[in-house]
N, C-alpha and C positions, 0 to 999 in steps of 0.2 A: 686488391692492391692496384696501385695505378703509378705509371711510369713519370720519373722526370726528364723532366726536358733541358736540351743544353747544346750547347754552340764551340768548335773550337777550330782555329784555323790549324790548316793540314794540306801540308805541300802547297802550299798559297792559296787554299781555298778555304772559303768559309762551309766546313760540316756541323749539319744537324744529326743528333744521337737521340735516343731514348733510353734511359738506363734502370734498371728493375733488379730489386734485392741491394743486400747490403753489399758495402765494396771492402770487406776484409773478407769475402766466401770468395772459392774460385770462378775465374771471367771467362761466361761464352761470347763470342761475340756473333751476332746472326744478322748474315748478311743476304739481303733480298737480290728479287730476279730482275732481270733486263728494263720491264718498266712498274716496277712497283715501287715502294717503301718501305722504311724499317718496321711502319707499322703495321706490318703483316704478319709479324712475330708477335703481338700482344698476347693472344693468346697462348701461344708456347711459352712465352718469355713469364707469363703470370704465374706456368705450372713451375717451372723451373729455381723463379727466382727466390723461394724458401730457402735451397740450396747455392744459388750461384748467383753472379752478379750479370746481369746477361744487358748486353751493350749490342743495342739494335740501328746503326748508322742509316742515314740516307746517302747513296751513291751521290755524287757531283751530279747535278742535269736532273733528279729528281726530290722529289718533296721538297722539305726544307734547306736543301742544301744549294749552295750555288751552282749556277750555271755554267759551264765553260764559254769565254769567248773564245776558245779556237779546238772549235769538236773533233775536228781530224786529227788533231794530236792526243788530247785527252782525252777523250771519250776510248778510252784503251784499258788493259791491263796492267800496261807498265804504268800508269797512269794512278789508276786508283789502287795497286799495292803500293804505291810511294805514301796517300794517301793512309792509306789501313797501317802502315808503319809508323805515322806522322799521331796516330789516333794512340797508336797501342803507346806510346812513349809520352806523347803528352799527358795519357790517364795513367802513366806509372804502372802499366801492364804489359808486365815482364814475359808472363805463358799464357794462352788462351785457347779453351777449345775453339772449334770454327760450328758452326752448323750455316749452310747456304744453300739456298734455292736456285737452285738454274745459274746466271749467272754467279750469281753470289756464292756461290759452290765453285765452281771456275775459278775465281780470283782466289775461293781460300786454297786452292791446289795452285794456282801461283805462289801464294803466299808459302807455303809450307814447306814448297822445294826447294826456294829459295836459290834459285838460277840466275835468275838477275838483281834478287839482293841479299847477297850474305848475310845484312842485317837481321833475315828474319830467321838463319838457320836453329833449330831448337827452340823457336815461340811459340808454335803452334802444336799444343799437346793431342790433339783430337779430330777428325775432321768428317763430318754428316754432311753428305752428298745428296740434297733433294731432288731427282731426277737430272744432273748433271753427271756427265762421265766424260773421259778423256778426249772420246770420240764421240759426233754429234751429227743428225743427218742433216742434210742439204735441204732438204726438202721442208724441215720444222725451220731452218734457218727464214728460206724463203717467204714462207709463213709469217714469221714474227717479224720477219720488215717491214712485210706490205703492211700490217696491221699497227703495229710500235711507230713506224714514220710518217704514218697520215693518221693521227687521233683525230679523233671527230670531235664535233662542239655540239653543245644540244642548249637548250632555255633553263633548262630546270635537271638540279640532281637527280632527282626522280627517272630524267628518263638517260641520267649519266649513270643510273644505277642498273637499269633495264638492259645499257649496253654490255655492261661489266658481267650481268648475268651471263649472258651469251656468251660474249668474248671469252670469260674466262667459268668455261660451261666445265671444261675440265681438271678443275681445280679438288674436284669432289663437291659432296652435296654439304651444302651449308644453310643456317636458320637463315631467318628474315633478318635477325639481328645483327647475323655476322655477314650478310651483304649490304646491310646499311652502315655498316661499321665501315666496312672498304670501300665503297663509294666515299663519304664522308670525309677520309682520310688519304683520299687519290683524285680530289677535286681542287682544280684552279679553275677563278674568272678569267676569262678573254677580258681585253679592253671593250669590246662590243657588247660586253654584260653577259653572255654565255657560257658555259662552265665545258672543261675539258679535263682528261686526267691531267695528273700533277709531275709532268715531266718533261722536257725538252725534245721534241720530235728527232735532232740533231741524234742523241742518243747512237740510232741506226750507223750512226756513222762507222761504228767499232767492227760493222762486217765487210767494208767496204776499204778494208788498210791494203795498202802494196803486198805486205806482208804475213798473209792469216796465222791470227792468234792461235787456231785448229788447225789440227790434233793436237792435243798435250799429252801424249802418251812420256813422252822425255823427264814432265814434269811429275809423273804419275809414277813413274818407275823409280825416280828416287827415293820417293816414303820408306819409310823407314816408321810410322806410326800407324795407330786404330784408325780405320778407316770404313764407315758404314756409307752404303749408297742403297737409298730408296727411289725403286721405280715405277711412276706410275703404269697398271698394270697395261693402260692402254695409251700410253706414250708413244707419239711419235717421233721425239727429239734422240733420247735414245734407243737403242737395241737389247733384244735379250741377248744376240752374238757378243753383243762392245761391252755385256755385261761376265758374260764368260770370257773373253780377254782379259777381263780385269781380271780374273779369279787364278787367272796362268803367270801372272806379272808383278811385278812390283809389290805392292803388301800384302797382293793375294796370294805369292809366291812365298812368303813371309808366315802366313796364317795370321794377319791381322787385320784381314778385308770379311767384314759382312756385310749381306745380300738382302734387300727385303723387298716383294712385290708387295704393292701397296693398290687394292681391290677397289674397284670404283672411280679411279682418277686416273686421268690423264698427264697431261702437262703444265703444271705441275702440282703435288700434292698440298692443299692449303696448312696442313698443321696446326688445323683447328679441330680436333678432334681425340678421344682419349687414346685412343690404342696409336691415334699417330706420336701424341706425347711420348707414353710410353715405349716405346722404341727409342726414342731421341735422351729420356731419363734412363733405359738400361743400359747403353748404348755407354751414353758420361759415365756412369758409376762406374764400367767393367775398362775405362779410359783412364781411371781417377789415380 
């Protein structure tokens, strides 16, 4: 099966989607990490979409979607749930599970709590947390700026593909196919002819607000829904502590927070692989 592709503006931007399965099944939507794209889900989105209609966006500032010209204001969370609001109505999608990686986990726990917009209270039926939690260390922050706001440029995908190994060594282990696949689909030409990932260096700007978006404990304690969080076993973004906090609060307080270590990966886990699926398909069904 292979996804289509499609355009629609959303809070004055112009977003690219990918969307997979039929659109009368119920809609996940799966939203990627800090510098990747939607199409980081093909492979989840292919097991999935017999049953679901799975709606894989690219954030503002990467892949196919516009760029912000003014990143210190958009490049935010208030920003792109106005966005994911803008998506969910224009496509006539009324309830949606969430599944999100890193950041895209983040935004759908904005989204769900619906603290700064009431519009979304009761949208979001479900929400899969790829290595994202309330609370987040300083130190993975650090991390992924120096790296996300200086992208390197190289001649040839080949060796944008070589980079992508390393960089993202932590993703877990993947074929030759499924790292020619994400190179492929996380490459732009520079004007000088040289290829970089497909994202806007600007990005970073989202950690650098007057205001830190972290901790979203506030936003976390409201849930009131299923709530699954996978973490890579050797993650340094979050904690096994920030993982037992959850277990004491909000949905875990509730008994509707499950937990899963996820063997072999880091930060964060690709979901390219069966048993990651499965987690993510028993997870919807026991949500449905």
């Amino acid at each position: 099966m292979k996804p289509s592709s499609h355009y629609l503006p959303c809070h004055g931007f112009n977003i690219h989607y990918t969307a997979w399965g039929d659109a009368s099944r119920p809609v996940v939507i799966a939203w990627h990490g800090l510098a990747r794209t939607g199409r980081d889900f093909d492979a989840l989105a292919e097991q999935l979409a017999p049953h679901y209609r799975v709606i894989c966006p690219d954030t503002i500032g990467r892949g196919l979607s516009q760029w912000s010209h003014a990143p210190q204001d958009d490049y935010s969370f208030a920003t792109y749930a106005r966005i994911a609001l803008d998506l969910m109505d224009g496509l006539n999608i009324h309830q949606a599970h969430w599944v999100g990686t890193s950041m895209g986990g983040a935004l759908g726990l904005v989204c769900a709590a619906a603290l700064e917009l009431p519009a979304f209270k009761g949208r979001i039926r479900s929400l899969a947390l790829n290595d994202i939690a309330p609370e987040i260390s300083a130190v993975a922050v650090d991390r992924i700026k120096a790296y996300a706001g200086q992208p390197p440029a190289f001649d040839t995908v080949p060796e944008l593909e070589a980079f992508f190994r390393q960089a993202y060594a932590p993703f877990g282990e993947q074929t030759d196919a499924q790292w020619r696949h994400l190179a492929e689909t996380s490459t732009r030409r520079l004007p000088d002819g040289r290829v970089t990932p497909h994202y806007d260096p600007n990005i970073t700007q989202q950690f650098f607000r007057a205001v830190p978006e972290y901790p979203m404990w506030d936003a976390y304690d409201t849930l009131n829904i299923p709530v699954l969080v996978m973490r890579g076993v050797n993650s340094d973004l979050i904690s096994p502590d920030t993982i037992q906090a959850m277990r004491t609060r909000g949905p875990g307080a509730q008994g509707l927070l499950r937990t899963e270590e996820i063997p072999g990966c880091g930060h964060a886990p690709a979901l390219n692989v069966p048993a990651q699926w499965q987690l993510i398909a028993d997870f919807l069904k026991s949500a449905a």
